[in-house]
GUROGU-640277 format. One record per residue: residue number from 1; residue in one letter; x, y, z of N, C-alpha, C in turn. Coordinates in steps of 0.2 Angstrom, whole numbers. Layout:
BEGIN
<fimi NUM 'a' <X Y Z> <X Y Z> <X Y Z>>
...
END
This chain:
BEGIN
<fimi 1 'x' <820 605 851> <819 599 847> <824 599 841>>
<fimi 2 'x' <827 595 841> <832 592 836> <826 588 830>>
<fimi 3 'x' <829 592 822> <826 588 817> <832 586 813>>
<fimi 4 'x' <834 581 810> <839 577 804> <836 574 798>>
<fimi 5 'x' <840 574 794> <842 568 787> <844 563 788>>
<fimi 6 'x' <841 558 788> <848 554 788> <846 549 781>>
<fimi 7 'x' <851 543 782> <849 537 777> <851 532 784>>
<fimi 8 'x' <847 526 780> <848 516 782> <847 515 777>>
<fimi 9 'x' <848 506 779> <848 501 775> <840 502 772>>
<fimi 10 'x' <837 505 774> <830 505 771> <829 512 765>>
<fimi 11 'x' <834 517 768> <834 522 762> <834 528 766>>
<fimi 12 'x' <833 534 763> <832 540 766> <828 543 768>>
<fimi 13 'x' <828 547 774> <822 550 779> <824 555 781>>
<fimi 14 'x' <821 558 787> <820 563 794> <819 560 799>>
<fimi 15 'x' <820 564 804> <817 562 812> <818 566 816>>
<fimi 16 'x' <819 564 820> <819 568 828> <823 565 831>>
<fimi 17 'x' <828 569 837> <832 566 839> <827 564 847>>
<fimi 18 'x' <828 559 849> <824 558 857> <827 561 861>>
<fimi 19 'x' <822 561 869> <824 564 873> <830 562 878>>
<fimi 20 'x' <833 555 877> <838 554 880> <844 556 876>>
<fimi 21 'x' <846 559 868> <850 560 862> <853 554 861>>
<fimi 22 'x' <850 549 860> <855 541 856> <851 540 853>>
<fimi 23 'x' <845 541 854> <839 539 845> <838 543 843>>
<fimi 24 'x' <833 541 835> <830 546 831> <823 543 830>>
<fimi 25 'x' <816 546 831> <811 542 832> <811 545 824>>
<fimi 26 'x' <809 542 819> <808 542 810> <804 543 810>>
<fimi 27 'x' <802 552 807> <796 554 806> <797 550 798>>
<fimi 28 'x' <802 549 795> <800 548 787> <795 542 788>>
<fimi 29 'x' <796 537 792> <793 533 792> <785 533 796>>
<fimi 30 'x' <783 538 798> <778 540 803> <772 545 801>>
<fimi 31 'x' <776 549 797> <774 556 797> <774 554 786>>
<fimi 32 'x' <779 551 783> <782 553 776> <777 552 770>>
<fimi 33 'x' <769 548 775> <762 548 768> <761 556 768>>
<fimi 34 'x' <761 560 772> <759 569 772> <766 573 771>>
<fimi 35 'x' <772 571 774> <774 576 774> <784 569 770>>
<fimi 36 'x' <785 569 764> <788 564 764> <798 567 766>>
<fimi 37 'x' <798 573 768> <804 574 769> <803 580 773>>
<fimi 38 'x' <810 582 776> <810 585 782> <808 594 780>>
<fimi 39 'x' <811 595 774> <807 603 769> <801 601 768>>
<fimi 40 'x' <796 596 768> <788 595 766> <788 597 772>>
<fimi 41 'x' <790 594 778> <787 597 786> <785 604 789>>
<fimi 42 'x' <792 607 785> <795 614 786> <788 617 781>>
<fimi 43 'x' <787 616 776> <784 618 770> <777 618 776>>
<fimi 44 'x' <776 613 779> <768 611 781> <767 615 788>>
<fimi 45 'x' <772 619 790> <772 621 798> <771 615 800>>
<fimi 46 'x' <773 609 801> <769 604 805> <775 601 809>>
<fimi 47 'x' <779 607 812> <784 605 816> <780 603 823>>
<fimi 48 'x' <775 605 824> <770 602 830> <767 594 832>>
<fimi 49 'x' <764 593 825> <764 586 823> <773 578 826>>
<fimi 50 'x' <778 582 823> <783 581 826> <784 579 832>>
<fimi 51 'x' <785 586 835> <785 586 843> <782 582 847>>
<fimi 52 'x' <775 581 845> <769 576 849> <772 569 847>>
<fimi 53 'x' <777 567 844> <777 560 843> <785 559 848>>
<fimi 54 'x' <787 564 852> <793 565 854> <794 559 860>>
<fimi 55 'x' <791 555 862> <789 552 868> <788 543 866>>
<fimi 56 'x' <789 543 860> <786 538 857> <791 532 856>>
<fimi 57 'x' <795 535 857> <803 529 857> <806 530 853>>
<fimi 58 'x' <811 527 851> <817 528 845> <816 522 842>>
<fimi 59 'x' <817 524 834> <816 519 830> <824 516 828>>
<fimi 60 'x' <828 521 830> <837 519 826> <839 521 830>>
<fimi 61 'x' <846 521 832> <852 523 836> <855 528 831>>
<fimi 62 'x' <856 532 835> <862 539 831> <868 534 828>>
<fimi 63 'x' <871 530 831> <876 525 830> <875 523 824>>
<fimi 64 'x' <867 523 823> <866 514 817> <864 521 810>>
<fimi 65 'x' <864 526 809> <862 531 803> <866 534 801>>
<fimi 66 'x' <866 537 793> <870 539 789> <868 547 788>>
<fimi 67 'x' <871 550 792> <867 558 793> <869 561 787>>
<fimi 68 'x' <863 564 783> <863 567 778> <865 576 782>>
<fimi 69 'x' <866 581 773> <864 587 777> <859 590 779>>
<fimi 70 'x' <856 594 785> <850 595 787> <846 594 781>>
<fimi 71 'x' <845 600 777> <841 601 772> <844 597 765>>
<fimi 72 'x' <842 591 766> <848 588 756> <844 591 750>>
<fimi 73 'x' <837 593 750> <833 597 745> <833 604 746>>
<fimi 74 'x' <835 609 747> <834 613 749> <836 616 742>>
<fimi 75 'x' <829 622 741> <830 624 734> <837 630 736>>
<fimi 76 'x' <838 634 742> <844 638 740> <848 636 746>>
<fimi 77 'x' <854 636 745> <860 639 748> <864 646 748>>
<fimi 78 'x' <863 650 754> <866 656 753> <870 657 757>>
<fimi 79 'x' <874 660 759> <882 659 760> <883 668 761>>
<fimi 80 'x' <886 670 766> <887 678 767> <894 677 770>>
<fimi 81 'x' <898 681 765> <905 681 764> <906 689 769>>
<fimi 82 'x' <915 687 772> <917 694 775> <912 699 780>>
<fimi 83 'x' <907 694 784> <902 698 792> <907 697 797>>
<fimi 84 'x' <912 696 799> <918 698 807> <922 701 803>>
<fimi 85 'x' <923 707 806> <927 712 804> <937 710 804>>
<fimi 86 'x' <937 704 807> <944 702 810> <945 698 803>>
<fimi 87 'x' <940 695 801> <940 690 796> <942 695 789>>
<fimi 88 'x' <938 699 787> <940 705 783> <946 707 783>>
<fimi 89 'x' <949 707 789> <954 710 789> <962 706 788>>
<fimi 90 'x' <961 698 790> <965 693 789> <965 692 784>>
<fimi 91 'x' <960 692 778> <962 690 772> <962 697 766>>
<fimi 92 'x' <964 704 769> <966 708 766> <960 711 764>>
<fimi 93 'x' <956 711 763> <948 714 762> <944 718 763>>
<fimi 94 'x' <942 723 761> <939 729 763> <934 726 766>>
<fimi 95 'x' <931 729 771> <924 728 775> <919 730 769>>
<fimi 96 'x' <913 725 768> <908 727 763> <902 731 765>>
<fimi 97 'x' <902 736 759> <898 741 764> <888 736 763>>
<fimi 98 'x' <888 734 761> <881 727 759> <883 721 762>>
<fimi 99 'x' <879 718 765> <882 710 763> <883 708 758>>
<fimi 100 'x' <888 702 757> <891 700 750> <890 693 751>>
<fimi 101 'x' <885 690 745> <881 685 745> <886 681 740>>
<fimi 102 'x' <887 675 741> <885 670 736> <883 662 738>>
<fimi 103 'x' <881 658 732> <877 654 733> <882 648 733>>
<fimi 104 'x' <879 641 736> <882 635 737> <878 630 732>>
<fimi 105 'x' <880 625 731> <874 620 726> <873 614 730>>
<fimi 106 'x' <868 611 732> <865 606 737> <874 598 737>>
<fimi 107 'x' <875 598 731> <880 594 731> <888 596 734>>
<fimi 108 'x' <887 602 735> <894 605 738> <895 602 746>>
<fimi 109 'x' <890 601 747> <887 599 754> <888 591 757>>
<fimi 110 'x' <889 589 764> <886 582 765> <886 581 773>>
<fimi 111 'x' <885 578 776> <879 576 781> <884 576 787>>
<fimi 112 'x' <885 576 793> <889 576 800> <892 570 801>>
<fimi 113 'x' <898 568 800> <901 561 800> <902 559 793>>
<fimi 114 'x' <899 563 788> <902 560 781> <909 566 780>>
<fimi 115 'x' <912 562 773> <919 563 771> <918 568 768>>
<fimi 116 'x' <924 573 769> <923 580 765> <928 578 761>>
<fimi 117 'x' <930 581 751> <933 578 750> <938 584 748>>
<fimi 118 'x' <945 583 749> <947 590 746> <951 588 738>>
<fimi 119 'x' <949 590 734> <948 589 727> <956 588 725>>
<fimi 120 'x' <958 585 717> <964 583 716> <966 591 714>>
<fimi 121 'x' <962 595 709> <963 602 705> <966 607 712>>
<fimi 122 'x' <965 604 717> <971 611 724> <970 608 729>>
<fimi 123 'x' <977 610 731> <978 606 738> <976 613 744>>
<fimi 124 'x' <973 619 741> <972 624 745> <965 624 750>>
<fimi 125 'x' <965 620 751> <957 618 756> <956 620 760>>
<fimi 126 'x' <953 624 763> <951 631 770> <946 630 773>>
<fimi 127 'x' <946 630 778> <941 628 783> <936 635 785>>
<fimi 128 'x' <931 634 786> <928 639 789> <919 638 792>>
<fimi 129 'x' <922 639 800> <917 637 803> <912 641 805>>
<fimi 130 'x' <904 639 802> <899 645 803> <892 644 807>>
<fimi 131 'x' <888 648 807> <882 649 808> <877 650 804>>
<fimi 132 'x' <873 644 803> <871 643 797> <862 643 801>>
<fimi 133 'x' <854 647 797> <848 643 800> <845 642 795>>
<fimi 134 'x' <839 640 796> <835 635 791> <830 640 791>>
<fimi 135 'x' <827 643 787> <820 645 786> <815 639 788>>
<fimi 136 'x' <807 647 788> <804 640 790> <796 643 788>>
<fimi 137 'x' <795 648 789> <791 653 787> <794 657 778>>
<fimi 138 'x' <790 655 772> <790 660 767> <791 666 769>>
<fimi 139 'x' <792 670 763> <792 677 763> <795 682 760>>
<fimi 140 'x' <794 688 756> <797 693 753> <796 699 758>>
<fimi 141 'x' <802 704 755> <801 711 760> <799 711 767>>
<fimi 142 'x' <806 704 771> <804 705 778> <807 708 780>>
<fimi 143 'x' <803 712 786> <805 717 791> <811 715 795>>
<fimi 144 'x' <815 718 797> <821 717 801> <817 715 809>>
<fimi 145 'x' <811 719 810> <809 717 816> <803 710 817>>
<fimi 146 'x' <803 708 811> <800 701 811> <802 695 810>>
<fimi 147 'x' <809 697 808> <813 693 804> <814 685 808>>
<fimi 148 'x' <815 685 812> <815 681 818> <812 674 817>>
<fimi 149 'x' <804 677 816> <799 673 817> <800 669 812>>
<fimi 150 'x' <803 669 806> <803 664 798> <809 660 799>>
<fimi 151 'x' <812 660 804> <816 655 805> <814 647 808>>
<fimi 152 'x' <816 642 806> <812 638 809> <819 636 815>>
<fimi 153 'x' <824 636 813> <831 634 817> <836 633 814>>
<fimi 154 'x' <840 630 819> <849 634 816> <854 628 816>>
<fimi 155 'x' <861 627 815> <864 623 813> <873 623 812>>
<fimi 156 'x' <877 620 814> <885 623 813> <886 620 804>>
<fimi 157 'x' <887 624 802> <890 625 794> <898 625 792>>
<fimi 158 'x' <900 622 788> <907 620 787> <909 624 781>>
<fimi 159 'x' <908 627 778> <910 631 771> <917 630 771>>
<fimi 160 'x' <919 623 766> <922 622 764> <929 625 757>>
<fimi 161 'x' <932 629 756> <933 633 752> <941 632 751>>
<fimi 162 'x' <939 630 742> <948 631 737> <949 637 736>>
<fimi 163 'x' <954 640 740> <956 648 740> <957 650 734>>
<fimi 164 'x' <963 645 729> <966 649 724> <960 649 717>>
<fimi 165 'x' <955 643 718> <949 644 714> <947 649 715>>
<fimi 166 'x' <945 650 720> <938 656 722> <944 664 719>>
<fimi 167 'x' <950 663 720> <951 669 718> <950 672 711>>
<fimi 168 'x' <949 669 707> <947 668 701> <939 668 699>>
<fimi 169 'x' <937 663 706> <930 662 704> <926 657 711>>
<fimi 170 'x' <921 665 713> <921 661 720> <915 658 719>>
<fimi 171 'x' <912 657 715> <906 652 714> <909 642 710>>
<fimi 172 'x' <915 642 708> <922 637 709> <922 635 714>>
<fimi 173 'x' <925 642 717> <931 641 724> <926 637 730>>
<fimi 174 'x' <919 640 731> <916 637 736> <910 629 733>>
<fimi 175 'x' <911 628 729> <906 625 726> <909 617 724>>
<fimi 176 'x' <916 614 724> <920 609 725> <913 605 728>>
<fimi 177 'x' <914 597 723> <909 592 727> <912 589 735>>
<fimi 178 'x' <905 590 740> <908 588 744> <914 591 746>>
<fimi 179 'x' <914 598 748> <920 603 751> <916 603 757>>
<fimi 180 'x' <910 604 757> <908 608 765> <901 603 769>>
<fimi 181 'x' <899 604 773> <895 600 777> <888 605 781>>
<fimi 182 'x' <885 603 784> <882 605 787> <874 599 794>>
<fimi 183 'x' <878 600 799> <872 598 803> <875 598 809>>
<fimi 184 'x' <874 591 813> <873 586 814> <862 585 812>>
<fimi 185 'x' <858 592 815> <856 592 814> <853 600 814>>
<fimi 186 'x' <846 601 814> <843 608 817> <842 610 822>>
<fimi 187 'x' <844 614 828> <839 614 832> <834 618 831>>
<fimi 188 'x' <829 618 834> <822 621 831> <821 629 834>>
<fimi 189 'x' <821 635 833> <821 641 835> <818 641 842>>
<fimi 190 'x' <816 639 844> <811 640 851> <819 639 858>>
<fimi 191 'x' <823 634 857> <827 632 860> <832 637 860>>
<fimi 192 'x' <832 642 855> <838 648 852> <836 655 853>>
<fimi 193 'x' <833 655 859> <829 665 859> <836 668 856>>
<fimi 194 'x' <842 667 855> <847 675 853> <851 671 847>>
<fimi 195 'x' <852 669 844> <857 667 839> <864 673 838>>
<fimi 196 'x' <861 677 841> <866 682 841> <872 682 847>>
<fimi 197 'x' <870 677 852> <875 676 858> <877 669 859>>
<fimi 198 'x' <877 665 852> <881 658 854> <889 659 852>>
<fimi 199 'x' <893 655 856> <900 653 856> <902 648 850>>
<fimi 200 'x' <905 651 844> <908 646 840> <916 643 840>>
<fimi 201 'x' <915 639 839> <922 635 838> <924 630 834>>
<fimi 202 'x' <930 633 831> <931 627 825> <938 623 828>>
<fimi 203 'x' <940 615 827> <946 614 827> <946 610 822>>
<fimi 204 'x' <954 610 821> <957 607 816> <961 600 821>>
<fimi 205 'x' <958 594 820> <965 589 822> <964 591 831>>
<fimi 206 'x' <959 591 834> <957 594 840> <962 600 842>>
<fimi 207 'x' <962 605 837> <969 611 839> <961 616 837>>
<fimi 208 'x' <963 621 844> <957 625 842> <960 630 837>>
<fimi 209 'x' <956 632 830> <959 638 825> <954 643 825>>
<fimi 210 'x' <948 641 827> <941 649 826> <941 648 834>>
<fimi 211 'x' <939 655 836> <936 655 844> <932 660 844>>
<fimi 212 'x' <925 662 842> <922 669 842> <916 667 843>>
<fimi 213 'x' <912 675 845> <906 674 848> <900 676 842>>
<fimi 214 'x' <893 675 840> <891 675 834> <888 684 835>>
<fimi 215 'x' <889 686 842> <888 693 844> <891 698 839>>
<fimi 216 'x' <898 694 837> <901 698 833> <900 699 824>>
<fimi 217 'x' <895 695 826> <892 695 817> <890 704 817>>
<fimi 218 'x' <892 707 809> <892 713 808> <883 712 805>>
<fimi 219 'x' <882 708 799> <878 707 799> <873 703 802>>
<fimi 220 'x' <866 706 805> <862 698 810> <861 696 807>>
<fimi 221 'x' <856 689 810> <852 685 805> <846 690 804>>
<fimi 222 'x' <842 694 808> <837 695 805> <838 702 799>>
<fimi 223 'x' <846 705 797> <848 708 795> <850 705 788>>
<fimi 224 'x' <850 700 788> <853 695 782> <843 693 780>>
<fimi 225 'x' <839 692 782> <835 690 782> <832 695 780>>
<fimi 226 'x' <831 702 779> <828 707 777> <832 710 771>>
<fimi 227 'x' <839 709 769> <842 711 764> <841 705 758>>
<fimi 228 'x' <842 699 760> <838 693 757> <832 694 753>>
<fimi 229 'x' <828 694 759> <822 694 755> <820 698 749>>
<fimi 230 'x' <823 704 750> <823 710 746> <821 707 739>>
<fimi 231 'x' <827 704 736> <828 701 730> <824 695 727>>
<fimi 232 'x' <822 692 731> <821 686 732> <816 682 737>>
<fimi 233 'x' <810 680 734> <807 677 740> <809 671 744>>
<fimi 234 'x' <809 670 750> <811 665 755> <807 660 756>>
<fimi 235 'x' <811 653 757> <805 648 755> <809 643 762>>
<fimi 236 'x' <803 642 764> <803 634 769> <810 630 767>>
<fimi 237 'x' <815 630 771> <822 625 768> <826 628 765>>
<fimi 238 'x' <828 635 765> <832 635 762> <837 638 768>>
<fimi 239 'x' <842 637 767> <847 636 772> <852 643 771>>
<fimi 240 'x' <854 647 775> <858 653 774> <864 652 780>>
<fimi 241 'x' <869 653 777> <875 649 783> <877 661 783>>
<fimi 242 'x' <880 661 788> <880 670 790> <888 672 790>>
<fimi 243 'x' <892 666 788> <900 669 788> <903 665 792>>
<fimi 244 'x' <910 666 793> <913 666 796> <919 669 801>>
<fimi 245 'x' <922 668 807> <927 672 810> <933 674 808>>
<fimi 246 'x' <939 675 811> <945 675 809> <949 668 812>>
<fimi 247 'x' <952 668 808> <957 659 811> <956 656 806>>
<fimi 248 'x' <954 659 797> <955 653 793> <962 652 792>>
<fimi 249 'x' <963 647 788> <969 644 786> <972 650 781>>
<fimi 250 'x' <968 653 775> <972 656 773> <975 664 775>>
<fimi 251 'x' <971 665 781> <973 671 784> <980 670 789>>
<fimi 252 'x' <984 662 789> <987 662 792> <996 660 790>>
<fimi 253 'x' <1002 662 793> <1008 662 791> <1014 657 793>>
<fimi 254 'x' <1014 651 791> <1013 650 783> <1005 648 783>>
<fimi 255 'x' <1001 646 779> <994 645 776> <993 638 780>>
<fimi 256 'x' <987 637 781> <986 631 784> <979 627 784>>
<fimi 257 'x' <981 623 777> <976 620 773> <974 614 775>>
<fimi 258 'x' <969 609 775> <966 605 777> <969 600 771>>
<fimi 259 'x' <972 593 775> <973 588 767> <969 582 770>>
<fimi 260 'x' <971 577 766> <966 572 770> <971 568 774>>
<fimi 261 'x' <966 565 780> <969 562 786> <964 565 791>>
<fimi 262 'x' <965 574 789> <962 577 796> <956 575 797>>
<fimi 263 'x' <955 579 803> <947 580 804> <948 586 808>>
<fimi 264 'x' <940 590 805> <937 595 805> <932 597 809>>
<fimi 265 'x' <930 600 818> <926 599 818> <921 606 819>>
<fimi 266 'x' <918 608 820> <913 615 820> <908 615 826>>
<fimi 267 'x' <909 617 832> <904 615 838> <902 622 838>>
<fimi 268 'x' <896 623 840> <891 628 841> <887 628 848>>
<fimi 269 'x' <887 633 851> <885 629 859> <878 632 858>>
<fimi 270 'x' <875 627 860> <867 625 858> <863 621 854>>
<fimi 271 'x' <868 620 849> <870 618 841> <871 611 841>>
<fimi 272 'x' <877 609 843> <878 601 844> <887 604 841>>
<fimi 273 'x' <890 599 836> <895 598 835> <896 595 827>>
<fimi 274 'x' <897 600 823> <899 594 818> <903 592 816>>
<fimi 275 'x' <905 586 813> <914 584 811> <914 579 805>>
<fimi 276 'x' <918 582 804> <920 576 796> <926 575 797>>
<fimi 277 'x' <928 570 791> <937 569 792> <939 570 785>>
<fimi 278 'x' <941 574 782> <944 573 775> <946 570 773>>
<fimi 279 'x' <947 566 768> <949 562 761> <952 565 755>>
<fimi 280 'x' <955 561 751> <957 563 745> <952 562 740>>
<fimi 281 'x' <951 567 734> <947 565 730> <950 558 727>>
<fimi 282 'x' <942 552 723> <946 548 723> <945 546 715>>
<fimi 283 'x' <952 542 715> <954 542 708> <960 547 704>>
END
């Protein structure tokens, strides 16, 4: 099952993508008296409720919507810096003996098809194509051998990232409005028994620059999910993108930054595809 955000001419919602993938039957419109956005759902376990409306037709064409990011309220975004070893090592950096965490703010984000913008303050804009899931079950101090189960699904994540910021300041450097992306949609865990053996690939301008398998992640998801919790209770919607490979832009010579013109895109097999096209900040 595929779940999204999107907007119309009517306003902002959820849905499902149908069984042929051209529509979206709107649960906001169906489901949005009990459950008014796609975290209420997730909050209500009522991804079942969902499913049974699967059959029911499409109310929009993928063509006719304005995809938001999966989760556009989601209280956290977490972000795991330096998990491929190759990646550590492209950009000069000791392997971490912890995960190394920092957070993203819901506006650093935007929906599959929208404009990433690369800001006027640096023209160093880096790509970095990831593995990102959605919670879906609460929770503190979860087990590395349960950890699984609290996810609700997963999604290609864009961590957008101004290098010479972040070197100074990486809650900056990743945090630019509308640097990074995430979607097209979720698919739902049931469809994903391994997230550990999906194919990621990033292109620039249809030029492949990531090609790695998510096998390679140092830390798992249920190992990010156990160290998380720790600190911090887990809630329905919040989104944790888990890194990314070697092939960014700045680990390469001469550097090779994203301006506008391009397009971006982050395919994940199982996942869908996401893509944006850059823009100049405007003004």
């Amino acid at each position: 099952m595929r779940l999204l955000s999107f907007s119309t001419n009517a306003g902002d919602s959820y849905g499902l993508v149908d069984d042929d993938g051209r529509g979206v039957i709107d649960l906001g419109q169906r489901l949005g008296a009990k459950y008014p956005d796609l975290r209420s759902l997730l909050e209500a376990d009522a991804q079942a409720e969902a499913a049974a409306l699967s059959g029911n037709g499409a109310d929009h064409s993928l063509e006719d919507i304005t995809y938001l990011q999966v989760i556009p309220n989601a209280r956290r975004i977490i972000c795991i810096g330096l998990n491929y070893r190759e990646h550590a090592a492209e950009m000069g950096m000791a392997f971490p003996e912890n995960p190394s965490l920092f957070s993203k703010w819901p506006d650093a984000l935007v929906g599959h098809e929208q404009d990433v913008v690369r800001p006027t303050a640096s023209n160093n804009f880096d790509y970095e194509g990831e593995l990102a899931f959605i919670m879906g079950k609460p929770g503190r101090h979860i087990a590395e051998a349960n950890a699984l189960a609290h996810v609700a699904g997963y999604a290609p994540f864009l961590d957008g990232s101004l290098r010479d910021f972040q070197g100074h300041s990486v809650i900056a450097g990743k945090n630019f409005q509308h640097s990074g992306s995430c979607g097209p949609w979720m698919t739902t865990a049931d469809e994903i028994p391994d997230p550990m053996n999906l194919a990621l690939t990033t292109r620039l301008n249809g030029d492949v620059v990531q090609n790695e398998s998510t096998e390679q992640l140092y830390y798992t998801v249920p190992a990010i999910i156990a160290y998380v919790s720790k600190f911090t209770p887990l809630h329905p919607g919040d989104v944790i993108a888990t890194g990314t490979p070697s092939g960014v832009g700045a680990g390469r010579k001469p550097p090779l930054w994203m301006k506008p013109g391009d397009r971006i895109e982050v395919e994940i097999s199982g996942l869908g595809c996401l893509a944006n096209n850059v823009v100049a900040e405007a003004g």
